[in-house]
PAFILUM-321387 format. One record per residue (C-alpha): residue number from 1; residue in three letters; x, y, z. Coordinates in Angstrom, 3 decimals. Example, Ala and Ser with C-alpha at 12.3 -4.5 7.8 and 13.67 -1.06 7.14 Angstrom:
BEGIN
+-----+-----+----------+----------+----------+
:   i :  aa :       xx :       yy :       zz :
+-----+-----+----------+----------+----------+
:   1 : ALA :   12.300 :   -4.500 :    7.800 :
:   2 : SER :   13.670 :   -1.060 :    7.140 :
+-----+-----+----------+----------+----------+
END
This chain:
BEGIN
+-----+-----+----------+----------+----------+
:   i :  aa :       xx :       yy :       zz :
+-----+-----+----------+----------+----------+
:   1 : UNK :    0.000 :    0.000 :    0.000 :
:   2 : UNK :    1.358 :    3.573 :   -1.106 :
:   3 : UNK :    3.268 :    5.526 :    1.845 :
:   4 : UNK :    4.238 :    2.109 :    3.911 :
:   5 : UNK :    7.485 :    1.861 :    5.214 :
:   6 : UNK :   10.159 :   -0.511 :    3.589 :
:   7 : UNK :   11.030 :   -3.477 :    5.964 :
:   8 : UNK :   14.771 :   -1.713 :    6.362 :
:   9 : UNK :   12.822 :    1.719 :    7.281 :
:  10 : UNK :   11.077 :   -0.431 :    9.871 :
:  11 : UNK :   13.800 :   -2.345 :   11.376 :
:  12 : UNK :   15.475 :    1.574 :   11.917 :
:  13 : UNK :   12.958 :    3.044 :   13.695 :
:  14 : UNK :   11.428 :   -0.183 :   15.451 :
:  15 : UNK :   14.191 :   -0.057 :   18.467 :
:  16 : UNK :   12.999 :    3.457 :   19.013 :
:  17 : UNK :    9.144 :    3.210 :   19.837 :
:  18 : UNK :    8.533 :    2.930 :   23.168 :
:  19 : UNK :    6.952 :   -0.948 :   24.290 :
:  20 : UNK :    5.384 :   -0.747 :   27.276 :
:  21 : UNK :    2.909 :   -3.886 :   27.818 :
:  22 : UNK :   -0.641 :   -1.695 :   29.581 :
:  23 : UNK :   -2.041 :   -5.348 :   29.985 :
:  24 : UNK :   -4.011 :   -5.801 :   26.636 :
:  25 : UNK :   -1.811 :   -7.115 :   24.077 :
:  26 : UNK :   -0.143 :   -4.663 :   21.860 :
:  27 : UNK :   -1.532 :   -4.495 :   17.962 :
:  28 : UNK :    1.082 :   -4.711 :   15.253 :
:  29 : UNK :    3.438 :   -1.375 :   15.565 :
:  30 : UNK :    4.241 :   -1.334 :   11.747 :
:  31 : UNK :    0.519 :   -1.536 :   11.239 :
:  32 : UNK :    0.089 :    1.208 :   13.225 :
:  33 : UNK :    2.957 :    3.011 :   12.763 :
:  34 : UNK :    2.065 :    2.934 :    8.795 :
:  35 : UNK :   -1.429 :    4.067 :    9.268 :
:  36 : UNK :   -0.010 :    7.362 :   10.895 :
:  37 : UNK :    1.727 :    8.040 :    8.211 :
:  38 : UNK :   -0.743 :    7.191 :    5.657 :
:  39 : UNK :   -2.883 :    9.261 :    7.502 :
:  40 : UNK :   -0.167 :   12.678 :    7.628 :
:  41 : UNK :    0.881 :   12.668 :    4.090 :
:  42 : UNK :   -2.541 :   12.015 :    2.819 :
:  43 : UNK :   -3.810 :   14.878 :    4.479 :
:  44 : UNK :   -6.698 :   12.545 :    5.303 :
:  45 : UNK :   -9.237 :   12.733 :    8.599 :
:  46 : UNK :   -8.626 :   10.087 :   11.293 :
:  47 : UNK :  -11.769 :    8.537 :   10.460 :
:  48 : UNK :  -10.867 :    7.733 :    6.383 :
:  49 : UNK :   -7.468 :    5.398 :    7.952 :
:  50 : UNK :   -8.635 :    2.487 :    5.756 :
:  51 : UNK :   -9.482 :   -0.490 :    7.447 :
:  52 : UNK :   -5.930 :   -2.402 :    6.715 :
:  53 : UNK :   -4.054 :   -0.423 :    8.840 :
:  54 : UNK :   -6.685 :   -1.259 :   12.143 :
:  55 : UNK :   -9.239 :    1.423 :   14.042 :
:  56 : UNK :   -8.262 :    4.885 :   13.387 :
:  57 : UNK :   -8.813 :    4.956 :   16.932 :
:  58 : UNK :   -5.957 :    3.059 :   17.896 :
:  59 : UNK :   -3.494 :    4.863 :   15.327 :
:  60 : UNK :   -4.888 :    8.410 :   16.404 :
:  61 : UNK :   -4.319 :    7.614 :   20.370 :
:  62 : UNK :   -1.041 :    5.832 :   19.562 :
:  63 : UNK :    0.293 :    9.234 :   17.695 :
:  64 : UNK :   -0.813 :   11.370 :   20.596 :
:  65 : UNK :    0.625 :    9.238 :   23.206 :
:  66 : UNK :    3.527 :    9.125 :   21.689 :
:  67 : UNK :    4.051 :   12.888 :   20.894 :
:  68 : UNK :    3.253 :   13.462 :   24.617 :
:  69 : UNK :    5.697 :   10.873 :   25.520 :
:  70 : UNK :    8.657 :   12.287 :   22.906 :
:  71 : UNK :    8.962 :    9.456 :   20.684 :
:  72 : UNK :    8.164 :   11.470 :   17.195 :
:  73 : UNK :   11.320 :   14.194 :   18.164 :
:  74 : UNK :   13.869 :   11.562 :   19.053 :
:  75 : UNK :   12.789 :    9.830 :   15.923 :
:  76 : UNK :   13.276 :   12.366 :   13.961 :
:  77 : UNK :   16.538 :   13.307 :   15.457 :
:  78 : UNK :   17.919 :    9.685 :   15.487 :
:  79 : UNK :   17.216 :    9.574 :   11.501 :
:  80 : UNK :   18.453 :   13.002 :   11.299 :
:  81 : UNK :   22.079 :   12.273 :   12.898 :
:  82 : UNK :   22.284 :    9.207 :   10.694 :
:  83 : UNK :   22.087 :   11.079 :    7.511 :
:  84 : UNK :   25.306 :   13.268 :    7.225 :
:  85 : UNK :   23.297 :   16.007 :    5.305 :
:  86 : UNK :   24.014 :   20.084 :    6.471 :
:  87 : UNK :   20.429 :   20.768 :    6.761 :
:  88 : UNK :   17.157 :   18.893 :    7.452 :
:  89 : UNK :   14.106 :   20.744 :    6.629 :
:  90 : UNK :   10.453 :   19.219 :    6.729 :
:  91 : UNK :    7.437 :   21.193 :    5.155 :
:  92 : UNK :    4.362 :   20.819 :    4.729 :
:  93 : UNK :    3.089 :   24.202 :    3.340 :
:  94 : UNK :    1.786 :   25.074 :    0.215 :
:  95 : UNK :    1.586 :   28.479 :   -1.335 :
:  96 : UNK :   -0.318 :   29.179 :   -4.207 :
:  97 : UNK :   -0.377 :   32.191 :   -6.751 :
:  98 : UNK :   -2.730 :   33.195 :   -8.942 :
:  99 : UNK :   -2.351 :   33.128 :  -12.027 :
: 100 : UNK :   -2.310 :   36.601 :  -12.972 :
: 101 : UNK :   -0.002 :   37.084 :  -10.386 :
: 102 : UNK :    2.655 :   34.588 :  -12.609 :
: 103 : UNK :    3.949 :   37.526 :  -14.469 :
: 104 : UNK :    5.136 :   40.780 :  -12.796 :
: 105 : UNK :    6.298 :   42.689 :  -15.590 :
: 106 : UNK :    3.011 :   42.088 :  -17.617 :
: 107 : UNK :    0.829 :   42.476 :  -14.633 :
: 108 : UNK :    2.161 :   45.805 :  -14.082 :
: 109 : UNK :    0.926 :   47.481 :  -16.871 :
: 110 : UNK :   -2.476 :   45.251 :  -17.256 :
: 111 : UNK :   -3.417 :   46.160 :  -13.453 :
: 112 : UNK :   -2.111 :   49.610 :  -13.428 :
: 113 : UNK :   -4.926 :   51.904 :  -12.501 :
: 114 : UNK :   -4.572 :   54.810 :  -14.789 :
: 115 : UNK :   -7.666 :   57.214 :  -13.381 :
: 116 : UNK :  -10.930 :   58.503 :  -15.111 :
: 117 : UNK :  -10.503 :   58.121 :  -18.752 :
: 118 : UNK :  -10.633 :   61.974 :  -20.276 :
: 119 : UNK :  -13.302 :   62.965 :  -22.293 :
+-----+-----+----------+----------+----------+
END
């Protein structure tokens, strides 16, 4: 399924989530872990997480938890310091322009307001 992570992806970032038994036996942390993501770059509500990757209950409180708890940061920083790359920059904004507003120069002179025409 598109955005799921490759098996060496997985076995990276595996040793980093935390696995703390809370008495009910953990679902699959891939799963889950590929559900979040499907879920931030589709841009998609909680409640569209298809059904392969489990409740979208369980993948939304599993995200929060674990941004409470840290995990998301040190991820991000672990991945970071493995890649030898100056800068890291993650973005998720779009900007878009208008299309009269693709060409200055011709725009100029078409939105120009040159007064009351004379008579």
């Amino acid at each position: 399924m598109r955005y799921e992570l490759a098996d060496f992806e997985w076995v990276a970032i595996k040793p980093m989530l935390p696995n703390k038994p809370r008495g009910i036996p953990r679902v699959n942390d891939q799963r889950v872990l590929n559900g979040i993501i499907w879920i931030l770059r589709s841009g998609a509500p909680w409640r569209d997480l298809p059904a392969a990757f489990g409740p979208y209950t369980t993948c939304y409180n599993r995200f929060v938890r674990w941004r409470r708890a840290g995990v998301w940061g040190r991820i991000i920083d672990a991945l970071a310091a493995a890649h030898d790359a100056a800068v890291q920059m993650i973005d998720t904004s779009i900007v878009r322009v208008h299309q009269r507003g693709a060409c200055i120069t011709s725009n100029q002179r078409a939105n120009r307001w040159e007064g009351p025409a004379a008579a």
